[in-house]
C-alpha positions in Angstrom: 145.5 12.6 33.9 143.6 13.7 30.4 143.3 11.5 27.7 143.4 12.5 23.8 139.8 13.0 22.6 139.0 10.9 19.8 138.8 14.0 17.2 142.6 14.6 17.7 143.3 16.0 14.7 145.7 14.5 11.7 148.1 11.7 13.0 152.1 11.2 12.5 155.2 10.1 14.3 156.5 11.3 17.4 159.6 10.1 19.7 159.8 10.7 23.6 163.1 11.3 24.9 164.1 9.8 28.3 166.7 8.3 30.6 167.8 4.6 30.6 165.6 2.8 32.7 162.7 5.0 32.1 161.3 3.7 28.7 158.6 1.4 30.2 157.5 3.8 32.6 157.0 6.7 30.0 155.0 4.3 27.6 152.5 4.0 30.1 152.4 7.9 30.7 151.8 8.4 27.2 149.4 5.3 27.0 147.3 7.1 29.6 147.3 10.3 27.3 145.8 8.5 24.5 148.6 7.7 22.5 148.8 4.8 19.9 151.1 2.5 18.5 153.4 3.2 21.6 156.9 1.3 21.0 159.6 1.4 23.9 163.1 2.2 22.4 166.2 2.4 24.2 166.1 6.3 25.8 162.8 6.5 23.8 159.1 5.8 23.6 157.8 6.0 20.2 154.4 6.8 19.1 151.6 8.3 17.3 148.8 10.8 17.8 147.9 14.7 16.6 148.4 18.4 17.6 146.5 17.9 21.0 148.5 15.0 22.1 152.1 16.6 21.1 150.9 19.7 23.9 149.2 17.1 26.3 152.5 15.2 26.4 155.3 18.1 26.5 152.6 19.3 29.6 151.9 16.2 31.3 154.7 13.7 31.1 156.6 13.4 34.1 159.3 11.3 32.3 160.2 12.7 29.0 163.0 15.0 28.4 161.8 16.0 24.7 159.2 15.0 22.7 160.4 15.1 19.1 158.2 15.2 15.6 160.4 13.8 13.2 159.6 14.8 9.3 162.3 12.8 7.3 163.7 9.5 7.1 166.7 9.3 5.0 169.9 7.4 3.9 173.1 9.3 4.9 176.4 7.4 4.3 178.5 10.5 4.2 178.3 14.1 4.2 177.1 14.9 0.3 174.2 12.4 1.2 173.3 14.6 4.0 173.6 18.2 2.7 172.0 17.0 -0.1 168.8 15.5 1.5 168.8 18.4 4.4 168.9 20.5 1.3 165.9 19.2 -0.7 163.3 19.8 2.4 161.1 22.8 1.7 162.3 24.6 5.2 160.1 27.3 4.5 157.5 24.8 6.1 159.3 24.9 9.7 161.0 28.0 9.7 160.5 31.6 9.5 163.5 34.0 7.6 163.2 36.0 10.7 162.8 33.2 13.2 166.7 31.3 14.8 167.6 28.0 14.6 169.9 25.7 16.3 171.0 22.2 15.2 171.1 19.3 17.7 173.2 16.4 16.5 173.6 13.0 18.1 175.6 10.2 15.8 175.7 6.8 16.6 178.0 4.0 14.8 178.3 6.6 12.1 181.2 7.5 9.6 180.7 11.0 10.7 183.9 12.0 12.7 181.7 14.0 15.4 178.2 15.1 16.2 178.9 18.8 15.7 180.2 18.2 12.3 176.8 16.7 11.4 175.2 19.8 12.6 177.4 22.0 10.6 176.3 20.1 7.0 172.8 20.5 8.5 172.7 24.1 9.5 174.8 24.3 6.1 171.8 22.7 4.2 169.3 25.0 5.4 171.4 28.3 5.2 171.7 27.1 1.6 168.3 26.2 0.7 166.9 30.0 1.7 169.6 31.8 -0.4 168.9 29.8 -3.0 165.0 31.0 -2.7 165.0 33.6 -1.2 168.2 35.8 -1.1 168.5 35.6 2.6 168.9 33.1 5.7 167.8 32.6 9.1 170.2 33.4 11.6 171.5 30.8 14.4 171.3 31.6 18.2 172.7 29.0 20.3 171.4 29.7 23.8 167.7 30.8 22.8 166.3 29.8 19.1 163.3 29.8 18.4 163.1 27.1 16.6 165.2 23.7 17.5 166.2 21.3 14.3 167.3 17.3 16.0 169.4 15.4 13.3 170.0 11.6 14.9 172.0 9.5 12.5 172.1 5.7 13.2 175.0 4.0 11.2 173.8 5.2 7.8 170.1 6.1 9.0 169.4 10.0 9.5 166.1 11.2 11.3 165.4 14.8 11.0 162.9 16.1 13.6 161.5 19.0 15.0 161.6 19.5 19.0 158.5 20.3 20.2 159.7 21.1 23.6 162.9 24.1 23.4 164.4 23.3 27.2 164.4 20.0 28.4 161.5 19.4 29.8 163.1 18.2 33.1 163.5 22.1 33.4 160.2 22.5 35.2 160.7 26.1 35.9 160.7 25.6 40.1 163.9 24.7 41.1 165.5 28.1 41.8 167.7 26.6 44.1 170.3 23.3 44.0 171.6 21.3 46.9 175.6 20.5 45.7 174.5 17.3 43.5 170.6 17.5 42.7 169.0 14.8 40.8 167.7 16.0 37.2 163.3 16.3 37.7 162.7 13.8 35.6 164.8 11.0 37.2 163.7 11.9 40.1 159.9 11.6 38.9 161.0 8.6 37.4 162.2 7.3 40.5 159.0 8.1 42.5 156.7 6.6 39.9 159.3 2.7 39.6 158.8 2.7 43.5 155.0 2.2 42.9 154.0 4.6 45.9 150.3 4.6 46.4 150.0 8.3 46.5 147.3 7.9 49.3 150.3 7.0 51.9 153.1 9.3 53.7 155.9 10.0 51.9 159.3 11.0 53.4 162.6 12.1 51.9 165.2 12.3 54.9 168.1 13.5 52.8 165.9 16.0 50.4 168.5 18.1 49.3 167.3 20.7 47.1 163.9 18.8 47.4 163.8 17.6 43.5 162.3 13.8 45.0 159.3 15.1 47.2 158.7 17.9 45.6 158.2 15.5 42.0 156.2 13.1 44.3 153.8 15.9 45.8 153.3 17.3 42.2 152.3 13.2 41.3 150.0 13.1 44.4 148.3 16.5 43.5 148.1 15.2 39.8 149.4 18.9 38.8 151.1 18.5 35.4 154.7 19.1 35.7 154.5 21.5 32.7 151.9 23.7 34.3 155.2 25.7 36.1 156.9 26.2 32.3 155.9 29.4 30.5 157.5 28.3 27.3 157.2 25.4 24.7 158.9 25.0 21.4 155.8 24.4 19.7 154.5 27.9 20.5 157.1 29.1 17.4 156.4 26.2 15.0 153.9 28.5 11.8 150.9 25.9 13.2 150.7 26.7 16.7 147.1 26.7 17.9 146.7 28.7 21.2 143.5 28.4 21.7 143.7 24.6 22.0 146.8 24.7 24.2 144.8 27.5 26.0 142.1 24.5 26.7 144.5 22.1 27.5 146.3 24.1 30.2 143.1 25.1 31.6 141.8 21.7 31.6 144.6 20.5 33.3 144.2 23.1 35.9 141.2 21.9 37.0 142.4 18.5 37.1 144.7 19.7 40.3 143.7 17.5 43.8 142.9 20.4 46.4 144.9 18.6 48.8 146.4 15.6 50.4 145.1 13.8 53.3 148.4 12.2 54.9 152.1 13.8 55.6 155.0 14.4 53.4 157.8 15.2 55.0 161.4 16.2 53.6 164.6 16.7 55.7 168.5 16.9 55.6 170.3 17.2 58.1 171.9 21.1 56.4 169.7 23.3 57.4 170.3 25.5 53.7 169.5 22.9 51.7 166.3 22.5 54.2 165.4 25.9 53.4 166.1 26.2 49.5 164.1 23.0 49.5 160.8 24.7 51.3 161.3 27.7 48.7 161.2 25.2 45.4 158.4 23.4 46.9 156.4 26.9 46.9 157.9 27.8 43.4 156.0 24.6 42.4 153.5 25.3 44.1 153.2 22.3 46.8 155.0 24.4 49.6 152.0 23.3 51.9 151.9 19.9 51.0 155.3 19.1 52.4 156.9 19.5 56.4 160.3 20.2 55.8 162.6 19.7 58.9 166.3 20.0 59.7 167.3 16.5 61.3 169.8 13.7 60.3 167.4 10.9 59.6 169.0 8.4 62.5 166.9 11.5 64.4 163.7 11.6 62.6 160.6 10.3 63.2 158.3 9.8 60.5 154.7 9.9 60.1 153.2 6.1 61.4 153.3 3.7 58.7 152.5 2.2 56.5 154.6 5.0 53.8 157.2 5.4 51.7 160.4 6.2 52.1 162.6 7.3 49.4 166.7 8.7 49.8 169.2 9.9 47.3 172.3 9.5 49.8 176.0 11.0 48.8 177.6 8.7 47.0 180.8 8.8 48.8 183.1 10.6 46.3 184.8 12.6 49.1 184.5 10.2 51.7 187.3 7.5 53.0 186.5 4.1 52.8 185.7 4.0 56.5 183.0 6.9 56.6 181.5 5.7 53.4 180.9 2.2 55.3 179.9 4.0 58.4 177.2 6.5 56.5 175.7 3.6 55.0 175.8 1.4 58.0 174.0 4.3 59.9 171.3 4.6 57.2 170.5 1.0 57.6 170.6 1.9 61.4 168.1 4.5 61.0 165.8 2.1 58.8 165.2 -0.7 61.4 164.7 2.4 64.5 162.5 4.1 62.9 160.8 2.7 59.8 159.5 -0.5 60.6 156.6 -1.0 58.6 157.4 1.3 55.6 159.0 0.7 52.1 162.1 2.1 51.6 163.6 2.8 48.7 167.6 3.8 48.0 168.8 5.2 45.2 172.7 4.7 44.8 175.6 5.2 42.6 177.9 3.5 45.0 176.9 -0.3 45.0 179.5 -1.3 47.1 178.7 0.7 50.0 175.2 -0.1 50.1 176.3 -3.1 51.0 176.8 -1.9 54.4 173.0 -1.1 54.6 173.3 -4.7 56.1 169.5 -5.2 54.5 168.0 -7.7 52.2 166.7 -5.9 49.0 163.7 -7.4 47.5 163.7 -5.1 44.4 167.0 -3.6 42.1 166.3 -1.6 39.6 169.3 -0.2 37.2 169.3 3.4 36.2 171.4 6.2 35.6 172.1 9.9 37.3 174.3 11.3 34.2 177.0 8.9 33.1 176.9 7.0 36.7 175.5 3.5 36.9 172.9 3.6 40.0 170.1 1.1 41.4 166.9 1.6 42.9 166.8 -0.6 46.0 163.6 -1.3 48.0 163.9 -2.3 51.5 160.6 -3.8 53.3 161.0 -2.7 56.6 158.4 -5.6 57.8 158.6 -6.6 61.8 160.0 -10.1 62.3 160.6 -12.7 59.2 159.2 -11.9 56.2 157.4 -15.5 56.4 155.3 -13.6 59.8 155.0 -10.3 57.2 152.7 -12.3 54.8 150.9 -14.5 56.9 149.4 -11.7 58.4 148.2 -10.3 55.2 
């Protein structure tokens, strides 16, 4: 990954959005960009840099879901307090008459009865403020603005920022396709990167869905930016955009790419449509031939020989009975013990009672979230015999 040259150019504040459980991980992305004064905050990373680090991290974080440039700080106890402050910011300075805007609101132990109320005094504010100067207004556009406006009030604490990125950056731009429940890119990049795979080792997904969890961990291995599959940024509308310098950066990052891998990575489900719109997002992203996708159950498969890593996103169980929840896990822990002796395993869950039936000894839990639904991480080391004999032989 590139760093930040020393010449970056002027400093300020940015915030890094990102899913709980994710914080620490993110730091250290943006760490390894160059970034300074990096401060983990819950669903955030803050921190500070210039114009080439803003690009370098919408392109190259594998975590983030925005990365925000806040411009004002401000006290607002009620609604006055915020029109009136929105209204005092020259927003000549961020937006064009002829450019759109949307407002993104998110209120937190506020007196403000809802978020969208918040971005109606907002959008208000800056409706007002070009009358006033200039006869006219931008207009809003919901679905495809040019420029996006993030108001985050905090009890009585309003942040007004600027997002850098439009889409969600989890919206890498290759996943054409969707198994019935995929996993959101950046969890799943965020799982790949808490499991501590050595990127040099197989790697195997034997319920890949839609492919979102190998297809994240061949883009890791390959050291391709994630961002390198987008064709749009939000920064490319903000009245400073440099192209030339993005321009450098993409290109750099280009050449950055690993030609190819040296060992397998192999994805399979046992549907033999989500096997396919799996290989067709894995070529959308440009990894197509870095990954053997196969149609097998995974008590069938057999993987590449260890040592590897082994990472699963199994159903959940919201359709299933009791008993075929307890017998799906049961068979997964089956299927771990035949054919994966010697591998990490890794199984990420949203039903923590049935993966009790794994009948396995976890010696790692780590608590995320897919959406609203409380998950864990859990890694399994599938070592032969106790694992007393497992490290006496290192």
């Amino acid at each position: 990954m590139m760093t930040t040259s020393a010449k970056d150019a002027e400093r300020f504040r940015m915030i890094a959005k990102t899913l709980f459980g994710l914080e620490e991980i993110l730091a250290e992305e943006l760490i390894a960009l160059g970034a300074a004064d990096v401060r983990p905050m819950n669903r955030s990373v803050e921190f500070h840099g210039g114009k080439e680090l803003l690009y370098k991290a919408n392109l190259w974080c594998r975590t983030a879901t925005r990365i925000l440039k806040p411009i004002i700080n401000f006290k607002a106890g009620d609604e006055k307090a915020l029109y009136d402050n929105v209204l005092r910011i020259d927003w000549r300075d961020y937006l064009g008459l002829d450019q759109t805007f949307v407002i993104d609101a998110v209120i937190s132990k506020s007196g403000f009865d809802n978020s969208l109320y918040a971005a109606q005094k907002t959008k208000d504010a800056i409706a007002d403020h070009f009358r006033k100067r200039t006869g006219r207004r931008p207009s809003v556009d919901l679905k495809n603005p040019d420029i996006r406006i993030n108001i985050y009030i905090y009890r009585d604490e309003c942040t007004i920022a600027l997002d850098s990125s439009g889409e969600p950056l989890f919206k890498r731009g290759y996943r054409s396709k969707t198994g019935e429940a995929p996993l959101n890119e950046v969890l799943a990049a965020g799982i790949v990167l808490h499991s501590g795979w050595d990127q040099k080792s197989p790697f195997v997904d034997a319920m890949c869905g839609s492919g979102t969890i190998i297809i994240e961990a061949a883009l890791l291995a390959r050291n391709i930016a994630p961002g390198l599959t987008r064709e749009k940024y939000g920064f490319m509308n903000w009245a400073d955009f440099d192209i030339d310098l993005f321009k450098r950066i993409h290109q750099e990052a280009r050449k950055e790419i690993v030609p190819r891998l040296e060992f397998e990575m192999v994805g399979s489900d046992k549907a033999s449509k989500q096997v396919q719109e799996a290989a067709a997002n894995a070529r959308k992203a440009g990894v197509g031939r870095d990954i053997i996708f196969k149609q097998s159950a995974i008590g069938d498969l057999i993987p590449p020989s260890p040592p590897g890593a082994l990472i699963i996103n199994p159903p959940y169980g919201g359709r299933m009975s009791v008993d075929d929840i307890r017998t799906f896990y049961q068979s997964i822990g089956d299927a771990l013990k035949k054919h994966f002796i010697g591998y990490d395993a890794y199984i990420f869950t949203g039903n923590l009672a049935a993966a009790r039936y794994i009948g396995l000894r976890t010696s790692r839990r780590i608590e995320m979230y897919n959406g609203p639904i409380e998950c864990r991480l859990l890694k399994f080391e599938m070592y032969e015999g106790s694992r007393k004999t497992k490290y006496q032989k290192q």
